[in-house]
N, C-alpha and C positions, 0 to 999 in steps of 0.2 A: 531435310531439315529446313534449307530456304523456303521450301514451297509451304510448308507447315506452318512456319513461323507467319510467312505471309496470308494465309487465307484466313490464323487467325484474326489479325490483326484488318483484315478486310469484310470479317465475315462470312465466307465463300467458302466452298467446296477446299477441300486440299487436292483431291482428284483433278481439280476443274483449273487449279493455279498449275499444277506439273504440268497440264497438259499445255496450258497457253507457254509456259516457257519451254516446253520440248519446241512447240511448235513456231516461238520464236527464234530459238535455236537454230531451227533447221531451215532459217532464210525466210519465214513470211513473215508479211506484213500487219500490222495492224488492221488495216480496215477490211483485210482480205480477211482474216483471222475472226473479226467482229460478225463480217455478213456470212462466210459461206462456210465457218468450224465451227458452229454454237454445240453440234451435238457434244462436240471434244471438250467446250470450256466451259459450257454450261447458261451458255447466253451472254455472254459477259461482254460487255459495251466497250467502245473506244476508250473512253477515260477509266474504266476498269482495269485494260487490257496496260493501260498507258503507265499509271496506276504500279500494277505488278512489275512491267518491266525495268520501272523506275528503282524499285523496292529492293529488286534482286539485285539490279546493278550496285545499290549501297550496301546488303549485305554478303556481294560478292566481294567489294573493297573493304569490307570487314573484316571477313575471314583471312584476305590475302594479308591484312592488315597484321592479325595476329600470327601470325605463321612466322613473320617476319621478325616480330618482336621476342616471340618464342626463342627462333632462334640467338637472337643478338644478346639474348640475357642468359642464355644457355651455354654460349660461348663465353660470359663472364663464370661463368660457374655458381651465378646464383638463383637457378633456377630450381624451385622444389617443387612438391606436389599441390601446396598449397594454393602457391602464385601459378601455376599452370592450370590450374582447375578456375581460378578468380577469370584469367585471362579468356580460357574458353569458354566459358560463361556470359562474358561479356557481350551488352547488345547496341550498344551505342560507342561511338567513337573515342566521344569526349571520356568516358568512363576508361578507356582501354589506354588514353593517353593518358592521363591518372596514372593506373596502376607502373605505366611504363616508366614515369616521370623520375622516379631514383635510380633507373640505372641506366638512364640516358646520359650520352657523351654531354657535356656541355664547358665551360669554361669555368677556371677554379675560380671557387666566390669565398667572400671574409668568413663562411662557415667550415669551408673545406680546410681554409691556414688551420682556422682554430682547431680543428680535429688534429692536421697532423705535430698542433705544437701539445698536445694531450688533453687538451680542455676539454673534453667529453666527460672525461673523468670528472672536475670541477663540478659539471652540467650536473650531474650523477647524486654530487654531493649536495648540489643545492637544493635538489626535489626529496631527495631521504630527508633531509635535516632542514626542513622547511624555518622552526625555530634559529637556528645559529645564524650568527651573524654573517650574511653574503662575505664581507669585505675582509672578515676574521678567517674564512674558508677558501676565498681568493690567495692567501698570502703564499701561502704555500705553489702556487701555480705560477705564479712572475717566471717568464722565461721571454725568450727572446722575442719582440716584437712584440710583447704583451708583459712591457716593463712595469708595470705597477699593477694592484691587484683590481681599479676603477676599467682598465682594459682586459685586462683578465674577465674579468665579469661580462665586460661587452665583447668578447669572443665565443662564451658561453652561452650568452642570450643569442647572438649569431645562431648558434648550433641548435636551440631550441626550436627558432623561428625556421629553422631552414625543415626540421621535424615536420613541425607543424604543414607547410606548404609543400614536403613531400608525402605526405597520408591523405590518400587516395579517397579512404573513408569519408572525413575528415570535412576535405576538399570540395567533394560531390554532395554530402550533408549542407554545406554552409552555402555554393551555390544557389542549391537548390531553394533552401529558406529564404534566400535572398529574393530568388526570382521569383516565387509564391506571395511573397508576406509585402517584398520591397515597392517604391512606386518611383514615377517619373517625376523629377519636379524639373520647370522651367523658367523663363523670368528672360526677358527682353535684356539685351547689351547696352547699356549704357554711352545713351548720346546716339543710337541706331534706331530710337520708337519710330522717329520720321521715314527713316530709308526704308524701315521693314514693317509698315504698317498692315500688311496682308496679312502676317504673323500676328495682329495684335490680338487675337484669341488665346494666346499661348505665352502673353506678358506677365501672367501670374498664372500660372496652371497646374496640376498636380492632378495624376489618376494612377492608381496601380497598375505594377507592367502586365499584371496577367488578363486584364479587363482593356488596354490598350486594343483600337484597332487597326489595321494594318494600315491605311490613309493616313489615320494620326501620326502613326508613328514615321513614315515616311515622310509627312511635311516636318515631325519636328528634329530631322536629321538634317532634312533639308534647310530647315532654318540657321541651324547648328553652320553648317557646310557655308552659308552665307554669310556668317558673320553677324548676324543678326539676334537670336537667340542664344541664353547660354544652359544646357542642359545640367541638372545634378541627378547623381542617381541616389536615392534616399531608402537604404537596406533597412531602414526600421530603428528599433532598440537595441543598441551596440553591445547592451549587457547581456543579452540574448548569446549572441555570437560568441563574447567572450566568454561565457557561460556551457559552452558544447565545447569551446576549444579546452578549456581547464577540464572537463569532464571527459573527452577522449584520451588527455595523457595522465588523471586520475593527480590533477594538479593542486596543491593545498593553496586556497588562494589565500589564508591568511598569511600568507606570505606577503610582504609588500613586494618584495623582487619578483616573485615569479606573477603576481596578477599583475604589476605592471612590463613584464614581458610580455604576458597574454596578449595584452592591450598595445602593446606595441607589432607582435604580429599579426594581430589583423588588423593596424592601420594601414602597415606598410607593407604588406602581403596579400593576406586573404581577401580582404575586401577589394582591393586591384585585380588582385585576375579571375573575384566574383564578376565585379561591373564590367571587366572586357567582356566575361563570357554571356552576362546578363545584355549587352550591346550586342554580342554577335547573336544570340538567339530572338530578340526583338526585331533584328535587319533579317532574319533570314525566315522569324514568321510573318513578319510584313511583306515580305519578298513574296511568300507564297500564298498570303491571300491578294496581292495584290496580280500577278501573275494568273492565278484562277479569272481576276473580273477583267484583265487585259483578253485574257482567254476567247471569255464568253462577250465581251465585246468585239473581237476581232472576228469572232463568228459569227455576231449577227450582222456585222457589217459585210460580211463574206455570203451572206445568205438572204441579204437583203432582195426584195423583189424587184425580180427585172423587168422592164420597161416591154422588153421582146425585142422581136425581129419588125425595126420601123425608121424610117429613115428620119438622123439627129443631126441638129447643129448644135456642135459645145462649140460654149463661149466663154476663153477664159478672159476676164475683169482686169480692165488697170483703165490707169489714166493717162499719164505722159508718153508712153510706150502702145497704147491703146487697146481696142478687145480684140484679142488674137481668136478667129472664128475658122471652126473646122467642119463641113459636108460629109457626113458618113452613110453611105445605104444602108440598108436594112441586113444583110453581112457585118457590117463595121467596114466594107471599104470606103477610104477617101475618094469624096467626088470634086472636092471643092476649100478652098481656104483663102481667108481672106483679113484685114485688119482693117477696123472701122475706129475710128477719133471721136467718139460719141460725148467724151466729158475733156474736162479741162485738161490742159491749156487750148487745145484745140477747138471743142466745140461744137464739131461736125454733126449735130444732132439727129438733122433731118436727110442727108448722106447716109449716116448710118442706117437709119430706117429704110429708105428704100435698097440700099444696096443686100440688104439683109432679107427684104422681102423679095426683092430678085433670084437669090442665092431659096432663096425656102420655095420659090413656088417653081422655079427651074428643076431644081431634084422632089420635090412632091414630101417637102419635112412633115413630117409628126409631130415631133419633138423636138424640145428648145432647151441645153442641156446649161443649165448659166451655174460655173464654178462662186463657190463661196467665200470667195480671197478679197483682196480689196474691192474696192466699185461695184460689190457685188449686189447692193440693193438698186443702184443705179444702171447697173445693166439687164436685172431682172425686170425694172422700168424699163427699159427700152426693148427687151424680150416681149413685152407685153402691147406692148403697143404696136409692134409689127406684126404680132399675131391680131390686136385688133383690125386692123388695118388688112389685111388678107383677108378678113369674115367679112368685114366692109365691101370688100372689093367682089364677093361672091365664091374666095376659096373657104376651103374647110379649118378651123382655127388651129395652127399647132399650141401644143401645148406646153407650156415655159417650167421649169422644173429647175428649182438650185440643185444642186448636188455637192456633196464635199470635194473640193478637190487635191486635200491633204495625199500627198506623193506626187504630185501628178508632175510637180516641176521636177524631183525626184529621177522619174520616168523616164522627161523630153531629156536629159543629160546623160540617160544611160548608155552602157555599150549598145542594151537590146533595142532599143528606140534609133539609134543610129543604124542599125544593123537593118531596121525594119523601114526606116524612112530618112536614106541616106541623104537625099536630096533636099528635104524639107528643113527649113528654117526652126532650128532647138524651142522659138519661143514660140510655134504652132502645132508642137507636136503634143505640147501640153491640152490644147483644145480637143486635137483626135482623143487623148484619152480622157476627157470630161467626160465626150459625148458617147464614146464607147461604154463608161463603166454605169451610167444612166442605163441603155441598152441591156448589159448584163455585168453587174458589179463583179461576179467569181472571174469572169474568163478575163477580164481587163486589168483588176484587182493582183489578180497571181503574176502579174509582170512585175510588182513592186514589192521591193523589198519589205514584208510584214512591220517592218518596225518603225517605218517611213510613214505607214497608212494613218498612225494618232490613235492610238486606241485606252489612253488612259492618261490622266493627269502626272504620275510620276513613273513614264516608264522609262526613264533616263536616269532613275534613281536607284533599280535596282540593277542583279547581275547580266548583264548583257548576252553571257552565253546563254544561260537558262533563258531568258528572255527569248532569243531567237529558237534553242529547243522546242518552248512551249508553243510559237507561234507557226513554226514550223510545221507543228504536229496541228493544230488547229486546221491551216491551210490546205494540207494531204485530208483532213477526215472531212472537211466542208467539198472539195472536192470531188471525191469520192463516195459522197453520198449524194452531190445532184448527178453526179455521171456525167459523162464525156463524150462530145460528138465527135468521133473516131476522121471524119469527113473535113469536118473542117477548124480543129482547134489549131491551137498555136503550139510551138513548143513549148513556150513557158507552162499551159495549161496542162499538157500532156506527161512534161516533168512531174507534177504534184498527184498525176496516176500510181497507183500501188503496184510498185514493181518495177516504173518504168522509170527509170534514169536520164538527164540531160541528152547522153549520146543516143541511146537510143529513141528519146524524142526527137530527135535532128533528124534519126534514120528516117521512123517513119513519116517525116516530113516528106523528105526526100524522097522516098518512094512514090507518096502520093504525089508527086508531082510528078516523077516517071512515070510512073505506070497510072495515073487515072486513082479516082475513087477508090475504097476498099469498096467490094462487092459482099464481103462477109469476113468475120471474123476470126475463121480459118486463116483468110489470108495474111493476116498478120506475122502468123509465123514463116513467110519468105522474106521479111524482115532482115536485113542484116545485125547482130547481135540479141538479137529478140530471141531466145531461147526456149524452152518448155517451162524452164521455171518461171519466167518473166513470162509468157503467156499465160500460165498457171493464176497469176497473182493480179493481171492489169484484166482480162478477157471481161471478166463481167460487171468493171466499171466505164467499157468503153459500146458507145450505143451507134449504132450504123442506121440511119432514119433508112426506111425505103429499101431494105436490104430484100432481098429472098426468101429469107426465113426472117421469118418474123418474131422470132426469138432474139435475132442478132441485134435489133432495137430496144427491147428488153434488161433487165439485172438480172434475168434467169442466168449463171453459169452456164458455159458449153458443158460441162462437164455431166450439169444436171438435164441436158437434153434429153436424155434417155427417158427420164421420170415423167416427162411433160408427154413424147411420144405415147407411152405407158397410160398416163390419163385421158389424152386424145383418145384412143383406141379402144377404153373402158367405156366413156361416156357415148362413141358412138361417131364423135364429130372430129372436123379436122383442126390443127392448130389454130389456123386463122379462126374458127369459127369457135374454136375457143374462149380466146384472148377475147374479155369484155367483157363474154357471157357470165353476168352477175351471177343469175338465176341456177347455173347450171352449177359454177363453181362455187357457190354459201352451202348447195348438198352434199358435197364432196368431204368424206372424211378421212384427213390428211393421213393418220393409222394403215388406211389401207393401201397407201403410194408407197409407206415407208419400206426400207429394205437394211441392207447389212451398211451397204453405203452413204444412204444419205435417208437420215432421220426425222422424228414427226416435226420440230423446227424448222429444218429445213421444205419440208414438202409442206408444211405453214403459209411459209414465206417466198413458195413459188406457187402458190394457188393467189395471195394475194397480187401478186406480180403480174399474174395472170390475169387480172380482173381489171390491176389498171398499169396498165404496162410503162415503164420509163417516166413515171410520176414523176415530179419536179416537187420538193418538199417545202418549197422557198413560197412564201406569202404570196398573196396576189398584189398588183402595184396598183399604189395611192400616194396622193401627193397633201401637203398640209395648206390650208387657206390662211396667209398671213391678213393681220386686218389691215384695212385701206388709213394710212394717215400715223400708223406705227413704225417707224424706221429706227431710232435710238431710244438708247434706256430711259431719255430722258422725256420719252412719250408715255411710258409705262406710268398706270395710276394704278394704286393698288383697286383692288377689287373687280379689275376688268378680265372679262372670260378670253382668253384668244387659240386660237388652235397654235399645234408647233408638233416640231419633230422630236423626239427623243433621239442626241445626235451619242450618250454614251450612259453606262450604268454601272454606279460602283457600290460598294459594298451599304453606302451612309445615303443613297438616293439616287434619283437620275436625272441627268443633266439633259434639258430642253431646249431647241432654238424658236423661239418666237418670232425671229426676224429682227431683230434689231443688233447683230453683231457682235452681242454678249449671248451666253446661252444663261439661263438661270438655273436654280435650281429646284426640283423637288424631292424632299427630304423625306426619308423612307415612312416617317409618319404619318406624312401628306399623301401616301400614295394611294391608300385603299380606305376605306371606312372598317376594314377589319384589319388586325395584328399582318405588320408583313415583315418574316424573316430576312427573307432575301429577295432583295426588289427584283432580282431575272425572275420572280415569279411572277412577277405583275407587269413589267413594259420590257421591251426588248430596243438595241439601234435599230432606228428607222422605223421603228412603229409612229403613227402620226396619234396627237394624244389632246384632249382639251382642258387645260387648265385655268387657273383664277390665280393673278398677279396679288399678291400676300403682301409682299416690300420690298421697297427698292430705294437702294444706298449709292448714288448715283459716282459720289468720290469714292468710292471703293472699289466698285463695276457689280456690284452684287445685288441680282435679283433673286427674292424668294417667292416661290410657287406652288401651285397646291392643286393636285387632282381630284380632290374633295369637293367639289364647286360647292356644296354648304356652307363651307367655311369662308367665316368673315377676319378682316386682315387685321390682325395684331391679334388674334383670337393665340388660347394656350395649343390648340392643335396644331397650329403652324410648326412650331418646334418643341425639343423634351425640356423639360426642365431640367438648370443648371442642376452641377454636384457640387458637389462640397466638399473638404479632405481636413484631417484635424492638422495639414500642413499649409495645403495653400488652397484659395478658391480658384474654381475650373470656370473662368468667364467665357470660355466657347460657347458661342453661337451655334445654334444645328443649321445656321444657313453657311457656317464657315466654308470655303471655297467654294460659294455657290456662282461664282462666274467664270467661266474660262471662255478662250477665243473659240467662236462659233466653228464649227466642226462639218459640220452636214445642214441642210436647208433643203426646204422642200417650194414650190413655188406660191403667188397666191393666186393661181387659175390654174382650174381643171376643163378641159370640154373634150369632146371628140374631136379627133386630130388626123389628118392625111390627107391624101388627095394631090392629084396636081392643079397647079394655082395659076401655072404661066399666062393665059390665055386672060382671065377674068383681070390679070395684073395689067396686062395690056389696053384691055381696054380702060381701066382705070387710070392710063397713061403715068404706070410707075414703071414701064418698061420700055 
C-alpha cells in the first residue's frame, strides 16, 4: 500500500519503489542503491531514491499514527465503522488529527460545564425554533452557574462553537479555503522603518500565500522574529466563512443569535487555528524549498573544481593579528607556516613580500590560496605582487586565487583540527585549510560541519534537524560520486563513504599505517569491523591509483569483475588493453554482457567506466579576473561589464562576487535572454560568470546585475514589474536581498604556476 501510494505520487514504477525500500530495508545505502541496483529500481537517482525513503518514513508514522488512535477511541467505546473507515483512509496528518480531535483527553472548557449543567438541550432549542425568542427559551434553563438566561445563552453558544471546532469536515474545508483564497499582508512596526530598513520591501506588501516564495516567506518571518515587521494573515471575505459554517450545521441564519454565534466562532476559533495552521504550512513549504537551493548550493560548492595535486600557500587575511600563512605540498602536507604584518597597525609591507616569496620559491608554490574574510582584497594585493615579483625574478608565476573561507575558523577550533595538528597554533590551522580546500574542495570541505560552510541566506531560519539531514545526504552523494582514494584519504573523507562508518574509518586508517598501502581492494576486508556487508556497500566507491588490477582504480564493482573478465575475453584483449579502448568499447552491445545477475544498465555503465575510467565529474578549474581599480561598491558604475564568481543560487537569482566585499545580485530575469525557471539551470557555485552592473544602492549594500550584457541600466529587463492586491501594494524590488557578505572569490590573475624559484630569488638578492 506504502509503495503504491508512493510511486503514484512520484510517478514511477510501483515494482521499482518496493524494491528500493526492500532494498533499503535490508542495510544499503543510497548511492550504493543508485550506482550498482538500477536493474532492481529502475534507474532511480539519489534524490529519487532520497525522495522515497523520506515518503515512507511519513507514511510509516502514519499508519503507526492511526493504529494508535484507533485504539484510544475504541477504548472509549466510541469507535464505529464509520470513524474507523474515515480514519483509515486518511492521508495526511493534519486530517487524522481532526478526526481525532473530539475524543482526545484534554482539559474541561466553558463548553463541557455547559453540557453537563443541560444546556445542549437549550442549543437544540435554539436551532429548531430559530423564530422564538433566545431570551424567552433561555428561561427555562437558569441553573446553577448559569444564573440568568443572558448566561444561559452564553453557555449554549459555548456548545455551539465548541461543534463547530470539533467537525473535522468543517475544519479542514475552512483551512483549506483559507490557505487557497487567503493572502499575506505586512506593514513595518512603528518607530522601527530606521532599524529595519533591509525589510523596507515588505513596508506595505500583500501577495497571496499560495503564490508566496519560499525566500519571501523566510525573510518576512524573519522580519516578524526581529521586531521589525508586523505580519497579518488576511483569509479573504469573512462572509464566505461564515457562510459554509451556517451551511454545515444547516443554520437558519435569520436568526440574529445564531448568525451572530456563527460569527463569533470563527473570530475566536476557526480562523485561529486556520492562521496557525496556514503559518505552519508556509514555514514548512518555505523550509522545503529552501532546503532544495541549500542542497544544490552545498553541492556545487562540494563539487566545485579542484586546483589538483600543486603545491599552495593559504593565506588567511586580518590586520591587527596579521596574515596567518600556511605551505602545503602537492598531498596537502604542511611544509611551512608563518604570519606576516602586511596592513595596519603594523605595516610591514615589503617583509611581508619577501618573506612570502622566500616561503614560495623554497617549496616550489603554484598556488596562492588568499581566504575572503577581512583584508581580503588587501591581501590578494599583496598575493599578487609577490607573484609578480617571482616572474621578475625569473621564477614561474604562482597563481593568486581567493577562495571562500566560510568554516574554515570553524575547522582550526575543532576536536578534528587539533587531533590532526596538535601542535600548531588554532589561528594557522585556519590557513592549512584555505589552502587545502583551493587544492580539492570535497576532501578538505567534509572536515566541516555542512552547516558552518554558508550555503544560503536563511539557513538559520529553518529546522535544523532536517537541515543537517539534507546536508548530510548531499555530502555522502557528492562524495561518492567523485570516489575515493583508498591510499590516501582522511578519515573525515572516508566516513562520507557508503557503508563506512566513523569507526571503521579510524580502522582503515590505521591499518594503512600498519601495514603500508592497500595493494587492492580485496584487502580491505582484513580490516577490523569491515564486514561483507560494508565491503559490499563502500568497495566501489573506493579507487586504489596504481593498484594491480586495474579495475581496482575504477567504479567497476568487484562484484561486477567477472562481466568485464567476460568482455576482455570476447573482444580478444586484455583488461588493461581494454580500459580506454574507445573504438573497441562504442561496438560492444551491452544485451550481450547481460546475464541473470547484472543487467543491460548495469553492463551500460561498466562499458562506459571502461572507456574512462575513475572520471572525476567536477569541472575543470578557472579563476574569475576581477578589474583593476574595483575594490568597493562604491567603485561600481552602472553599466560596467566585470567578470565575478557565482559565490550562491537561490530560487529568485544568483548571487555574484565581483570583488568588492558585497556580492550583488542577478535576478532570475537577468539571467538568460530566454524564460529561466530555475536558475540551477543556468549558473551553478563557482561557476566564473560575466556581467553588467544595472544599480547600485550604496546605503543599502545592494547591487543589481545582469547577465544580459544587452542590457542597459534602469532598463524594464533589470527586474519584473511590481504587483498590485486590492489590499495592499507589493513595493518589492526583484533586486530585494541582492547583497550579502561575500562568500567565495576568485583572484584577479590567472598564468601558469610552479616551478622552483629558490635559486633566481637569490640572485635577485631577496634571499
Amino acid at each position: 500500500m506504502i509503495s503504491a501510494k508512493i510511486a503514484q505520487e512520484l510517478g514511477v514504477k510501483e515494482s521499482n519503489v518496493a524494491s528500493a525500500l526492500a532494498l533499503l530495508a535490508e542495510g544499503n545505502t543510497v548511492p550504493f542503491i543508485a550506482r550498482y541496483r538500477k536493474e532492481a529500481t529502475g534507474g532511480l537517482d539519489d534524490s529519487q531514491l532520497r525522495a522515497i525513503e523520506e515518503r515512507a518514513t511519513y507514511l510509516k508514522e502514519l499508519e503507526d499514527r492511526k493504529q494508535t488512535i484507533l485504539a484510544a477511541i475504541e477504548e472509549q467505546g466510541k469507535l464505529d465503522q464509520t470513524l474507523k473507515t474515515l480514519i483509515l483512509e486518511c492521508d495526511t496528518k493534519a486530517r487524522l488529527e481532526d478526526l481525532y480531535l473530539p475524543y482526545k483527553k484534554r482539559r474541561k472548557t466553558k463548553a463541557d460545564i455547559a453540557r453537563e449543567a443541560g444546556l445542549e438541550q437549550l442549543l437544540d432549542k435554539l436551532i429548531d425554533a430559530p423564530h422564538v425568542s433566545p431570551e424567552q427559551l433561555a428561561q427555562s434553563f437558569v441553573t446553577e452557574g448559569f444564573e440568568d438566561a443572558k448566561k444561559a445563552l452564553e453557555g449554549a453558544r459555548a456548545i455551539l462553537i465548541d461543534r463547530f471546532a470539533l467537525d473535522a469536515d468543517l475544519v479542514g474545508e475552512v483551512r483549506e479555503r483559507m490557505f487557497t483564497t487567503g493572502s499575506m499582508l505586512a506593514s513595518s512596526v512603528e518607530g522601527k522603518e530606521q532599524e529595519g530598513a533591509k525589510y523596507k520591501d515588505y513596508f506595505e506588501f500583500s501577495e497571496p500565500f499560495t503564490s508566496l516564495p519560499s525566500h519571501r516567506i523566510l525573510a518576512l518571518f524573519r522580519g516578524e522574529k526581529e521586531g521589525v515587521l508586523h505580519l497579518d494573515l488576511d483569509a479573504g471575505d469573512e462572509s464566505m466563512y461564515e457562510g459554509m459554517i451556517a451551511e454545515r450545521f444547516n443554520l437558519d441564519t435569520s436568526s440574529q443569535w445564531l448568525t451572530s454565534a456563527v460569527r463569533w466562532g470563527w473570530k475566536t476559533k476557526l480562523v485561529i487555528s486556520s492562521g496557525l495552521d496556514v503559518r505552519m504550512r508556509l514555514k514548512e513549504r518555505a523550509e522545503e524549498g529552501a532546503l532544495e537551493v541549500f542542497a544544490r548550493n552545498l553541492k556545487d560548492v562540494l563539487l566545485a573544481a579542484p586546483a589538483g595535486q600543486r603545491a599552495t600557500l593559504g593565506l588567511d587575511p586580518g590586520y591587527r593579528n596579521g596574515v596567518k600563512c600556511a605551505v602545503v605540498d602537492r598531498t596537502g602536507k604542511v611544509l611551512d607556516t608563518l604570519i606576516v604584518y602586511p596592513h595596519q597597525p603594523q605595516n610591514k609591507w615589503s617583509d611581508a613580500v619577501q618573506e612570502l616569496a622566500s616561503a614560495c620559491a623554497t617549496h616550489g608554490v603554484d598556488l596562492m590560496a588568499v581566504g575572503n574574510g577581512t583584508a581580503s582584497r588587501e591581501t590578494e594585493k599583496l598575493a599578487g605582487e609577490v607573484a609578480d615579483l617571482i616572474k621578475k625574478a625569473g621564477g614561474k608565476r604562482p597563481t593568486p586565487v581567493v577562495v571562500s573561507e566560510s568554516g574554515a575558523s570553524v575547522y582550526s577550533a575543532s576536536e578534528l583540527a587539533a587531533k590532526e595538528f596538535p601542535t600548531m597554533d588554532v589561528s594557522l590551522r585556519g590557513a592549512v585549510s584555505i589552502a587545502r580546500r583551493l587544492q580539492d574542495p570535497l576532501a578538505e570541505l567534509v572536515k566541516i560541519d555542512p552547516k558552518a560552510i554558508g550555503v544560503g541566506q536563511y539557513q538559520h531560519d529553518v529546522n535544523q534537524t532536517a537541515l543537517a539531514k539534507t546536508l548530510d545526504a548531499v555530502v555522502e552523494d557528492a562524495v561518492n560520486a567523485v570516489g575515493v582514494d583508498l591510499n590516501t584519504a582522511s578519515v573525515p573523507l572516508l566516513a562520507r563513504v557508503a557503508g563506512i562508518s566513523p569507526t571503521i574509518a579510524e580502522n582503515i586508517v590505521h591499518y594503512r599505517d600498519e601495514h603500508g598501502s592497500f595493494a587492492s581492494r580485496a584487502s580491505l576486508k582484513k580490516v577490523p569491523r569491515l564486514g561483507p556487508k560494508a565491503f559490499e556497500q563502500c568497495a566501489g566507491f573506493l579507487r586504489i591509483n596504481g593498484a594491480p588490477d586495474p579495475l581496482d582504480s575504477s567504479a567497476v564493482h568487484p562484484e561486477a569483475y567477472p562481466v568485464v573478465r567476460r568482455i576482455a575475453e570476447k573482444t580478444g584483449l586484455s583488461v588493461d588493453g581494454l580500459i580506454g579502448n574507445t573504438s573497441v568499447l562504442k561496438s560492444l552491445r551491452p544485451q550481450d554482457f547481460a546475464d541473470e545477475h547484472f543487467g543491460v544498465p548495469t553492463v551500460t555503465d561498466i562499458l562506459a567506466e571502461l572507456d574512462k575510467p575513475g572520471r572525476d565529474p567536477r569541472p575543470e578549474f578557472a579563476t574569475a579576473t576581477f578589474k583593476e581599480g574595483v575594490e568597493k561598491i562604491s567603485d561600481l558604475i552602472p553599466g560596467m561589464i566585470l567578470e565575478g564568481t557565482v559565490t550562491n543560487v537561490a530560487a529568485f537569482g544568483a548571487f555574484v562576487d565581483v570583488g568588492v566585499h558585497q556580492d550583488g545580485l542577478v535576478h532570475v530575469s537577468a539571467l538568460a535572454d530566454t524564460f529561466v525557471s530555475n536558475p540551477h539551470d543556468v549558473v551553478r557555485s563557482g561557476q566564473v560568470v560575466k556581467v553588467k552592473v544595472m544599480e547600485v544602492d550604496p546605503e543599502r549594500k545592494r547591487i543589481s546585475l545582469s547577465m544580459k550584457l544587452s542590457d542597459e541600466p534602469g532598463a524594464s529587463t533589470a527586474k519584473p514589474a511590481s504587483r498590485n492586491t486590492n489590499t495592499a501594494k507589493d513595493k518589492r524590488s526583484s533586486r530585494g536581498n541582492s547583497t550579502r557578505n561575500a562568500s567565495q572569490r576568485r583572484s584577479s590573475s590567472q598564468s601558469s604556476a610552479g616551478g622552483a624559484m629558490a635559486e633566481a630569488l637569490r640572485r635577485a638578492g631577496l634571499k
